[in-house]
LOFIFI-563569 format. One record per atom (N, C-alpha, C): x, y, z. Coordinates in steps of 0.2 Angstrom, whole numbers, plus 5000, padded with zeros to 4 digits. Last residue first. Layout:
# LOFIFI-563569
XYZ...
This chain:
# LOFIFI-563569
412051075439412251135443411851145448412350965426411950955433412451045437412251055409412651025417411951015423411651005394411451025400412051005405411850935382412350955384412151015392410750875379411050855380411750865386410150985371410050975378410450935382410950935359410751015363410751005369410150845355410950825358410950885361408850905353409050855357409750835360409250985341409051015350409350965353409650875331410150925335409850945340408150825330409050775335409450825338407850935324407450925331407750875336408550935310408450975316408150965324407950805304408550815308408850885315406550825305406950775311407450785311406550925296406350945301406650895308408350905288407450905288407250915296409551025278409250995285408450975286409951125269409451055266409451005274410851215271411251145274410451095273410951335261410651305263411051245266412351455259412051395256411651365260413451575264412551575262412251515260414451535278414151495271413551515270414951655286414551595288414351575281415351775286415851715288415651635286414851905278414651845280415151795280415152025270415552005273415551955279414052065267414452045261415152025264412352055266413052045271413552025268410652095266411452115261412152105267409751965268409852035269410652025265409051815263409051885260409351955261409351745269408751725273408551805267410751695266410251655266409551675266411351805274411351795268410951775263411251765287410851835284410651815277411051585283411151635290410751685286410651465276411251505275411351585281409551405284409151445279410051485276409951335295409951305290409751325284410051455302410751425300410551365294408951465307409151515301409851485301408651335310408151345308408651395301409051355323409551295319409151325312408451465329408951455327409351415321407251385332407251435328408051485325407551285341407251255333407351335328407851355352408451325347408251305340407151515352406951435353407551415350406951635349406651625357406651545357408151745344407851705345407751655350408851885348408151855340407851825343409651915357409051885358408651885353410751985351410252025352409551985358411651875350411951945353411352005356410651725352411351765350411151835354409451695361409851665360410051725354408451675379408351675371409151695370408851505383408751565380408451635384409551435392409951485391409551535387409351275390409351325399409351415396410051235380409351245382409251265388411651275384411051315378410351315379412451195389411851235392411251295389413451215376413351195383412951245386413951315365413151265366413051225370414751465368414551415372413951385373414851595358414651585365414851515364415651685345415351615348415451615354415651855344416251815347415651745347415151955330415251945337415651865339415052075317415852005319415352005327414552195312414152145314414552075316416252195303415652235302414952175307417352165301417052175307416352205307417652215289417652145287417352115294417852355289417252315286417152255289418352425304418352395296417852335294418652495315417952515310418252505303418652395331418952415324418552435318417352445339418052455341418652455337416052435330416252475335416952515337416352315326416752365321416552435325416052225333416552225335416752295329414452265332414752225334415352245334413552345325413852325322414352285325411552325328412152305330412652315326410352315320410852385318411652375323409652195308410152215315410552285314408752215294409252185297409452215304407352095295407652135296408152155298406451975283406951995290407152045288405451875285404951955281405851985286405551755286405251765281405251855279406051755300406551745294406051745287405551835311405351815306405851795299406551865326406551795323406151765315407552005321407051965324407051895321408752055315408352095320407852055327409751915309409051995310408852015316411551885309410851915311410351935312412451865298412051895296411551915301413851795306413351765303412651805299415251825308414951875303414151815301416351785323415951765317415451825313417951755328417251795329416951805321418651635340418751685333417951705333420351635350419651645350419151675342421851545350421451585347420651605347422251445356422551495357422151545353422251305355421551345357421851405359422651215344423051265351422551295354421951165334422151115342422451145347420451255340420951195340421251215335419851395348420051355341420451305340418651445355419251445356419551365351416951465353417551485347418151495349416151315360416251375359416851415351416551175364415751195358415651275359417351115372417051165373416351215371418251035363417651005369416951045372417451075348417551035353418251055358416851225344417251185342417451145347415851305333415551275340416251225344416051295320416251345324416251375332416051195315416551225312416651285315414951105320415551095324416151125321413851155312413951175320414851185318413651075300414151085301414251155307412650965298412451035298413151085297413550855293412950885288412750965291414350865308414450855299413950895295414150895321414850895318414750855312412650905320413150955324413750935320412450765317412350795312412750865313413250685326413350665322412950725316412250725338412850755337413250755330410850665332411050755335411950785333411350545336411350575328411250645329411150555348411750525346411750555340409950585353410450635352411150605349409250465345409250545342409650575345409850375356410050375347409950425343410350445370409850425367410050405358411450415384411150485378410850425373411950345393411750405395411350445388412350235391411550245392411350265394413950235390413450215386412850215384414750305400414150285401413850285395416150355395416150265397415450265399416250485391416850455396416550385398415250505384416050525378416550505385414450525394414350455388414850455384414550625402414650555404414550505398414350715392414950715395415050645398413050695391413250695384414250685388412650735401412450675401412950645393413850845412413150835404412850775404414750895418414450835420413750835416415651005416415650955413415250915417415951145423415551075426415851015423416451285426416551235422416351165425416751385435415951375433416051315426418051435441417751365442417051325438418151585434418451495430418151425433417551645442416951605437417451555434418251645453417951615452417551585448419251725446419351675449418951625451418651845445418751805439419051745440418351885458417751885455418051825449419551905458419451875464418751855459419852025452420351975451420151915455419052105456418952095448419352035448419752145469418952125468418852105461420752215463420752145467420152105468420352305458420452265453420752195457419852405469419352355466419752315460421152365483420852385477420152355474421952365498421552325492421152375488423452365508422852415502422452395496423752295520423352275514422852345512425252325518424652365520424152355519425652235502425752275506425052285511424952085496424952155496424952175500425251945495425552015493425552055493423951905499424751885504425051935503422651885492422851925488423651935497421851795501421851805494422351815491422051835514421951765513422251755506421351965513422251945517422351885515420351915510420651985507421151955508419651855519419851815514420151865510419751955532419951865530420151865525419152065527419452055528419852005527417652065525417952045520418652045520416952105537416652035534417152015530417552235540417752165544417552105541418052305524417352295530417652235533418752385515418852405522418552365527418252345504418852335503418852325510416652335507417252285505417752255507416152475512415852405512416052355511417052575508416852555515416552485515417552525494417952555500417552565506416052535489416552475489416952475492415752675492415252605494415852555495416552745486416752735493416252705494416252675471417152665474417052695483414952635466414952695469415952675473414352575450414652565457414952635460413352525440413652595441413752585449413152395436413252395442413052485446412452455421412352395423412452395432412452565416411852545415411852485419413752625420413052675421412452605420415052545424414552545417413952585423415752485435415852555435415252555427415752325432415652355439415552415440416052315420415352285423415052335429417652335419416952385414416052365418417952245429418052305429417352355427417652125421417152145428417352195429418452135410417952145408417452155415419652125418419652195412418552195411419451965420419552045427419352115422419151915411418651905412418851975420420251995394420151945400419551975405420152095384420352025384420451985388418652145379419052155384419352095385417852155366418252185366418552205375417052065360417752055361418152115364415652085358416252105352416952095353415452025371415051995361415452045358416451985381416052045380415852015371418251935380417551955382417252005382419451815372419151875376418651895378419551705374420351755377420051815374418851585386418651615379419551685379418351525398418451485390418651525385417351575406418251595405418751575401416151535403416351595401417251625401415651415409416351405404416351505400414351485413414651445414414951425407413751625411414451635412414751555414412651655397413051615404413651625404412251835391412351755390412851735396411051945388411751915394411651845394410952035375410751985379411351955384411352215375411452145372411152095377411152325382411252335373411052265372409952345395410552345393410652345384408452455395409052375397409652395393407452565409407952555399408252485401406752585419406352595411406852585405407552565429407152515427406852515421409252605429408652625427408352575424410052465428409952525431409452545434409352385414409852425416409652445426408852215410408552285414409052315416409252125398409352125404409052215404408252065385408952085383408852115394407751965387407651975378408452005376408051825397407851895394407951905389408651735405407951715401407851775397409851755413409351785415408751785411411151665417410951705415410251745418411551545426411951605426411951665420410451455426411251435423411251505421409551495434409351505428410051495424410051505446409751465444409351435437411151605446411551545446410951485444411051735433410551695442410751635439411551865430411851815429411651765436410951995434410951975428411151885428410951985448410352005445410451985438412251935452411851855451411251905448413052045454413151985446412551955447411952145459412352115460412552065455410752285468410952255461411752215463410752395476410152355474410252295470411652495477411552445484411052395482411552595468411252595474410852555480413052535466412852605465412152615472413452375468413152425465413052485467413952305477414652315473414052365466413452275488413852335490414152355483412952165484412452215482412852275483413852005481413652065484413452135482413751895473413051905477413051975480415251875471414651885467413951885468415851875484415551935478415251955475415951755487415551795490415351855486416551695475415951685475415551715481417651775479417451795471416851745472418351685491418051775490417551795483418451585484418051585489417851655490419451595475418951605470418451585479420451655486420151685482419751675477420751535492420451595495420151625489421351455480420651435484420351485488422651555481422351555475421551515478423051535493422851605490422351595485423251415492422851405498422651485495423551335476423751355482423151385488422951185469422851265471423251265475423351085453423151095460423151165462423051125438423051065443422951045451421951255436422651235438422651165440421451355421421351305426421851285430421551445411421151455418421051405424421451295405421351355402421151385406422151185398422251205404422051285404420851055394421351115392421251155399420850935402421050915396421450995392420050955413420650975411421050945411418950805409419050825414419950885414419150745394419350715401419250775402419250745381418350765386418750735391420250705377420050815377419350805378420950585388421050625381420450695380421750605401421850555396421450575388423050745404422450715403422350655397424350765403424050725410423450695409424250855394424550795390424450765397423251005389423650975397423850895394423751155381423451055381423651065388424051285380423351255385423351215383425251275379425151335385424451305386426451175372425751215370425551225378427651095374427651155371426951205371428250965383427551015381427751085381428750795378428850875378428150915377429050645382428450685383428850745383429650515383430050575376429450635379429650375389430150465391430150505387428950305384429450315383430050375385427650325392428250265392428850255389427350445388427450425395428050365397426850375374427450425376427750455381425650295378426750285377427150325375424850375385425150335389426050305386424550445371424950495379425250435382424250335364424750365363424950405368423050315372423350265371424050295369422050415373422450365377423050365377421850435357422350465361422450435365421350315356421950345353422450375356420150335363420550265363421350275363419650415356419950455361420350415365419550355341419950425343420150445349418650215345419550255340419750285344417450235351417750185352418450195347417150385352417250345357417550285358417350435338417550475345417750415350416650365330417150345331417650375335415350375335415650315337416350305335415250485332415150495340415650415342415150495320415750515321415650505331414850395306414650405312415350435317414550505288414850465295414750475302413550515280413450475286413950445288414250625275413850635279413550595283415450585271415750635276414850625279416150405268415750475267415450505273416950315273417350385270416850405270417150175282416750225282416850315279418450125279417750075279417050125278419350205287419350195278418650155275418750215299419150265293418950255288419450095302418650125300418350185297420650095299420250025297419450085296421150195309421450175304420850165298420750125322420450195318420450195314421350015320420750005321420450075320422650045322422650015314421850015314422750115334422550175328422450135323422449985344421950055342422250095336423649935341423049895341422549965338424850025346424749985336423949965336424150045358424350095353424350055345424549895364423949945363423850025358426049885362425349835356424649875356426449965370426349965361425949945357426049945381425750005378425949995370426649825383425849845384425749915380427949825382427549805375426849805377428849965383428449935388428049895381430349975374429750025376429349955380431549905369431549955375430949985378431549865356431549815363431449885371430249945345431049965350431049915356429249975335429649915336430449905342428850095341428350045345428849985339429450175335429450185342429350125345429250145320430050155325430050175330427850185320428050105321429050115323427850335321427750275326428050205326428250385309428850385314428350305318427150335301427650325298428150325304425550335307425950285308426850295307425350465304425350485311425950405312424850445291425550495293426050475298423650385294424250355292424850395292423050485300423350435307423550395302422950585288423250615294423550535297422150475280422850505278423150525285420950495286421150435288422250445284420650635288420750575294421150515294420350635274420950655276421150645283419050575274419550525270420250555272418450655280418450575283419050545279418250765271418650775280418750695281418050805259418450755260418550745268416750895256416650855260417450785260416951025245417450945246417050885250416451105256416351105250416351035246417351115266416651115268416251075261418551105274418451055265417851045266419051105287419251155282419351115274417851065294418151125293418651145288417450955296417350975288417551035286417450875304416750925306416850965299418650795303417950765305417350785304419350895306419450845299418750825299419450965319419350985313418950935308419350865331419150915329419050955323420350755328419450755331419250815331421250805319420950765315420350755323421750895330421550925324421250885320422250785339421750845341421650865334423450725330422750675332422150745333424050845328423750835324423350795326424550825345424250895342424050885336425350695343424750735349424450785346426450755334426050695331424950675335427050845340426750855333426450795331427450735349426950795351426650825346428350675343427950645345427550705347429350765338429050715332428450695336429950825349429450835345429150835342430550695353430150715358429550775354431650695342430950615345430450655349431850845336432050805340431550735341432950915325432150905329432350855334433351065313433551015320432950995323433951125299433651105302433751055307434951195289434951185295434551195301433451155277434251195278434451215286432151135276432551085280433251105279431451225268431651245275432051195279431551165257432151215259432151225266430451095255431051065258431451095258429451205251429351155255430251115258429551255237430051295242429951255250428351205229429151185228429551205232427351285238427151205239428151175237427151395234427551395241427651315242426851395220427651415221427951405228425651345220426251285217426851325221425051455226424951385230425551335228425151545216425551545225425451485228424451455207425251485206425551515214422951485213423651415211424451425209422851615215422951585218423251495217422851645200423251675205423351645212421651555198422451565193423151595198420751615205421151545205421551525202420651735197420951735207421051655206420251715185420751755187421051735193419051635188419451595185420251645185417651675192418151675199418951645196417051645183417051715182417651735188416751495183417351545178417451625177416151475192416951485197417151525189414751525199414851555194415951545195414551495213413951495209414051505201415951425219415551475218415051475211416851315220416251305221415851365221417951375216417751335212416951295214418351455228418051495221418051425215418351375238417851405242417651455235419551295234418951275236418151315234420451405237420451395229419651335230420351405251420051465247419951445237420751315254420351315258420051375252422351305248421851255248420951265248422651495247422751415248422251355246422251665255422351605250422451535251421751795262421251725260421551705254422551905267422151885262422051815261422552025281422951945277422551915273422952185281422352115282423152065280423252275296423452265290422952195291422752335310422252315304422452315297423452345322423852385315423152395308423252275331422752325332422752365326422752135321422752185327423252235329422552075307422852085313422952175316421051985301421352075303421852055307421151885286420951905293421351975296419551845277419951885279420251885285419351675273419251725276420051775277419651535273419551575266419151635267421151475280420451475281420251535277422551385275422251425278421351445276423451295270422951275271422451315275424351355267424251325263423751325264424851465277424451495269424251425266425751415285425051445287424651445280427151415282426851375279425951385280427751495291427851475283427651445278427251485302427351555300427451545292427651345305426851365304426851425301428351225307428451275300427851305301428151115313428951145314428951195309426851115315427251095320427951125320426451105300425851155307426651145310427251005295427151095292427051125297426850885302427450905301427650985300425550835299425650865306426250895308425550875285425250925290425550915296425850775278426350805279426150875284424650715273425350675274425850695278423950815267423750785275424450755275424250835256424650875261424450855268423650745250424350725249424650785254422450785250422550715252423450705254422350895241422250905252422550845253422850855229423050905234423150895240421550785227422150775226422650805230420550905227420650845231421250795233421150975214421250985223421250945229420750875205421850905209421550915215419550865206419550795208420550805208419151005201418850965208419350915210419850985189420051045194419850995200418850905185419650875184419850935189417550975186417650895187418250885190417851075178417851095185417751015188417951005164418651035167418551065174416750945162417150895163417750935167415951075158415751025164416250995166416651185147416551115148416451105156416851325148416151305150416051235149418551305158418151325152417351285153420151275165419451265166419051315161421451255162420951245159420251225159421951305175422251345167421551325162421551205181421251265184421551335176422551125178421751105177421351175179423651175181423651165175422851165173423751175194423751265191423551235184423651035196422951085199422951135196424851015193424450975190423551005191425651085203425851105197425051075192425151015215424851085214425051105206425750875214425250895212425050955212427150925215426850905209426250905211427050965229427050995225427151005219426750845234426350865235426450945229428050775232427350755229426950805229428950835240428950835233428450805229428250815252428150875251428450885244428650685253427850675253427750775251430050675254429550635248428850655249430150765267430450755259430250745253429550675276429450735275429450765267430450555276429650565274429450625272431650605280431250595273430850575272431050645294431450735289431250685281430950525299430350575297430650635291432250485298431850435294431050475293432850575308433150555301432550505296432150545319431950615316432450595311431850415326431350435321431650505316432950435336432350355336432050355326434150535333433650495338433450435335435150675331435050575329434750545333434650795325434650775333434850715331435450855310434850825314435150795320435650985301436050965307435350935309435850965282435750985288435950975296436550945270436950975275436550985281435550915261435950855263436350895269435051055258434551015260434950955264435551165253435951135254435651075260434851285244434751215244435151165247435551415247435851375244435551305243434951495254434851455256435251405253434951605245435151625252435051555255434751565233435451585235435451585241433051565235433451485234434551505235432951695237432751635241433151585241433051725223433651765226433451685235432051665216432751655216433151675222430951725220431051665225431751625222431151855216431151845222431251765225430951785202431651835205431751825213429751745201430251695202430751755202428951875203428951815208429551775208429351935192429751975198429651905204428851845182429551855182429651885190427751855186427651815187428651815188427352005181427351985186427651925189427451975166427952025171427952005178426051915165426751875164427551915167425352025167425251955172426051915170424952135166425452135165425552055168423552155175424052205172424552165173422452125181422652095176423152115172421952155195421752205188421952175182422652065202421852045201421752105195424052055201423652035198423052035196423752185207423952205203423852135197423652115221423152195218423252205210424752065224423852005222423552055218425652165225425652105219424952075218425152235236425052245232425252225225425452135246424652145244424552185237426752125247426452065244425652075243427252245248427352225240426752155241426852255262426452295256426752275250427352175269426752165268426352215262428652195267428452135262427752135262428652325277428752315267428552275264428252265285427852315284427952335274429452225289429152185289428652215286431152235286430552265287429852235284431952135284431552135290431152165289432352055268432152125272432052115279432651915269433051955267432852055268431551855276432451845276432951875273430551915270430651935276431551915278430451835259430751915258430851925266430251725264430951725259431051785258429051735266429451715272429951735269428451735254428251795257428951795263428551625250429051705246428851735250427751535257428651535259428851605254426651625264426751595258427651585258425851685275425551685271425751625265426051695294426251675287425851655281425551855302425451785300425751765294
């Protein structure tokens, strides 16, 4: 992953990749001991010379598409990333002089902020055409593991220098934020080099402009990445002035349709406007500016980009046919437009299946014993009855509606698709323990299932069916398990008197003050991660054993460090899906807890950390969310809310 344009800058000049990753951790190592800090700084600016040769800054030389916008955006770009990189100089300096005076964490606070504001300007342009290179600005103040190798990536940038100035103690944090402003200023000046034979086109200007709107309703709003800060509303409203600079050379063109224009200038100057009218983060009302702005917005921009012929789809799960991200697939996730005749066979075969008892060991047990379509496709339990009647299973079985939602499966993740994981289902001792010539006589072989076998799977020789064909046909179906028909659904689509004023504020609390929606993350309210939902992410909340948050104990689960045994996995499970959550309990990995109020209840108390047990690699903010008792009991309410008709 990209950490820091020197970082990029060595790779341009090493490939080996594995060597930039060790000098570069082992430089932060070596400041963090404090050795020699001015030496260091020297080797830094060496490296980011030798960069500046290979690139010769020859910024005026590049090769642009000539279109509508991309000569007139590259200078926006320009000017708003050489602003931006005075300010970080202006933040290393305040952060230079932060001391037991009050006033100099004040002055810090009020660069950073600075900072975020002025890189909004130029987000949806970095994320979009530069992400490997620029990722670290604004990245998230957690470790993260890459796979399977378990080199880390270290938490720097914006989000991090945030997350050590608001530490209980930041002058003690005053090394690493020194360290971290100085990577921040030096990747922030190496910003318009990347524009050295650089090429874009109208068609991407516009799509990078699609994809930041999704990350201003989904991110910006919920606070995610300026929890501390609470600036998300005011950087909303910087992002859709960004969003204006190309636009208006769209939408002043004799050539575009002037319904869609006017509607488009109408609507974002309107989001725009409320935005700015409404900037504080905790009452804002975010439900209304979903509904009447934001998804308006969107609309309104898909349709003229339609009209202008520039539609490019680059992103594997948006669907840009949809009118905005509560539309009915809006993510293409498992899903298809339309079906083939195999493909309908087969999620028809995988709901036969999943009722069938053939597919247990001794003929007694089926998906629907754990997962009863009636009980939304769980089972109420603390934790499920194995096999053997006198043991259960390890972990609570949570719903399989929108289970396909996710890019991997099983509470530690560890099977990255929903075939791989009904594999492991169907042969597990404690759960199906399936007998292969049960399922070989009774399935693969049996006149009942012939049909939709051949029907299903056309390509297979002879038809020699398998049980991974069976896992393949099961997994088919449960993609269909996606309803959206909530009342919460009907109301973010045009029924206004569908949801109540407390869950209205429910929501409004979910996506701000309590801050759910940083990990619950829309449309889905699960952990597939905007705006690319190409990422699933898994969480370290702390928790106990049980539901006594007064007297807690810690869980012996460790969760995903089962499979990789490093710390930072230690107790990590994957975010389920707060659809149908009231239907669903009892609730997380273990089943703690037997209520939603008892839930929101430890997240209100800081999760483990909060509640006192030792988690030193909690994801989750130890701080109190100071939530009252009615604000909690709104959030149930939108909770429920989100119940499907099933």
């Amino acid at each position: 992953m990209g950490r820091s344009v020197f970082t990029a800058a060595l790779r341009r000049i090493s490939p080996g990749r594995s060597w930039v990753m060790d000098y570069d951790l082992a430089y932060l190592n070596r400041l963090r001991r404090g050795d020699k800090l001015m030496h260091q700084r020297k080797i830094l600016f060496l490296v980011l010379g030798a960069y500046l040769l290979i690139s010769f800054r020859m910024v005026s030389s590049r090769l642009l598409s000539r279109g509508i916008a991309t000569e007139y955006t590259v200078q926006y770009y320009e000017e708003n990333a050489v602003a931006f990189a005075q300010k970080t100089k202006v933040l290393e300096q305040d952060i230079i002089n932060l001391s037991s005076d009050s006033s100099t964490l004040r002055r810090a606070i009020k660069s950073l902020t600075d900072c975020r504001l002025q890189y909004k300007k130029i987000e949806f342009f970095t994320a979009y055409f530069f992400d490997s290179e620029t990722r670290s600005i604004n990245a998230a103040p957690v470790y993260e593991v890459e796979e399977p190798t378990l080199e880390l990536v270290e938490p720097m940038g914006l989000q991090q220098i945030e997350a050590l100035l608001f530490d209980d103690n930041h002058l003690r944090q005053k090394p690493e934020l020194l360290l971290q402003a100085q990577l921040l200023r030096n990747t922030a000046s190496e910003l318009t080099t990347l524009l050295y034979h650089f090429e874009l086109t109208d068609a991407q200007i516009l799509e990078s402009l699609r994809i930041n709107l999704i990350r201003v309703i989904t991110l910006s709003i919920s606070g995610y990445d300026a929890p501390e800060l609470k600036t998300g509303i005011r950087e909303a409203a910087v992002a859709l002035k960004a969003m204006n600079e190309p636009l208006v050379l769209f939408i002043g063109r004799e050539d575009i349709p002037s319904s869609d224009a006017e509607d488009l200038t109408r609507v974002l100057n309107q989001a725009i406007r409320y935005l700015d009218q409404n900037s504080d983060f905790d009452s804002f009302d975010r439900m209304t500016f979903l509904r009447d702005y934001a998804l308006p917005l969107q609309t309104a921009l898909a349709r003229a980009v339609r009209g202008w012929g520039l539609e490019l789809q680059t992103e594997d799960q948006l669907n840009y046919r949809a009118d905005h991200l509560f539309s009915r697939g809006a993510i293409r996730f498992g899903t298809a437009a339309s079906l083939s005749q195999a493909e309908n066979s087969k999620r028809l075969l995988g709901e036969k299946l999943f009722a069938e008892t053939a597919l247990s060991g001794n003929g007694d047990r089926s998906c629907t014993t754990c997962h009863q379509p009636t009980r939304y496709f769980s089972d109420n339990l603390f934790r499920s009855t194995a096999v053997n009647p006198d043991s259960s299973l390890k972990r609570n079985t949570p719903t399989l509606l929108y289970a396909a939602v996710q890019h991997f499966q099983f509470w530690d993740g560890r099977s990255k698709n929903l075939q791989e994981q009904i594999v492991h289902v169907i042969f597990n001792p404690l759960e199906l323990n399936a007998d292969p010539k049960r399922i070989s006589q009774e399935i693969l072989n049996s006149k009942n299932y012939q049909k939709l076998l051949v029907e299903s799977f056309p390509e297979i020789d002879n038809q020699e069916f398998t049980t991974n064909d069976i896992a393949d046909a099961l997994a088919a179906y449960l993609t269909t398990l996606q309803p959206f028909n909530s009342t919460f659904d009907q109301y973010v689509n045009g029924d206004l008197a569908a949801l109540t004023d407390r869950q209205i504020n429910g929501f409004n609390l979910f996506m701000g003050k309590a801050q759910c929606g940083t990990c619950h993350f829309l449309p889905y309210f699960n952990s597939l991660l905007p705006p690319h939902y190409d990422v699933s992410e898994v969480e370290v909340l702390g928790t106990p054993a049980d539901a006594d948050l007064d007297h807690p104990k810690k869980d012996s689960d460790r969760g995903r460090h089962d499979l990789y045994p490093i710390h930072f996995y230690d107790a990590a499970f994957k975010t389920p899906t707060v659809r149908n959550a009231a239907k669903t309990a009892p609730y997380m990995h273990n089943g703690a807890f037997e209520t939603l109020t008892q839930v929101i209840e430890f997240y209100n108390r800081g999760g483990g950390t909060g509640i006192g047990l030792h988690v030193p690699d909690q994801t989750l903010s130890g701080k109190p969310l100071d939530l009252t008792p009615s604000e909690i009991e709104d959030i149930t309410l939108f909770i429920e809310s989100l119940t499907d008709k099933i």
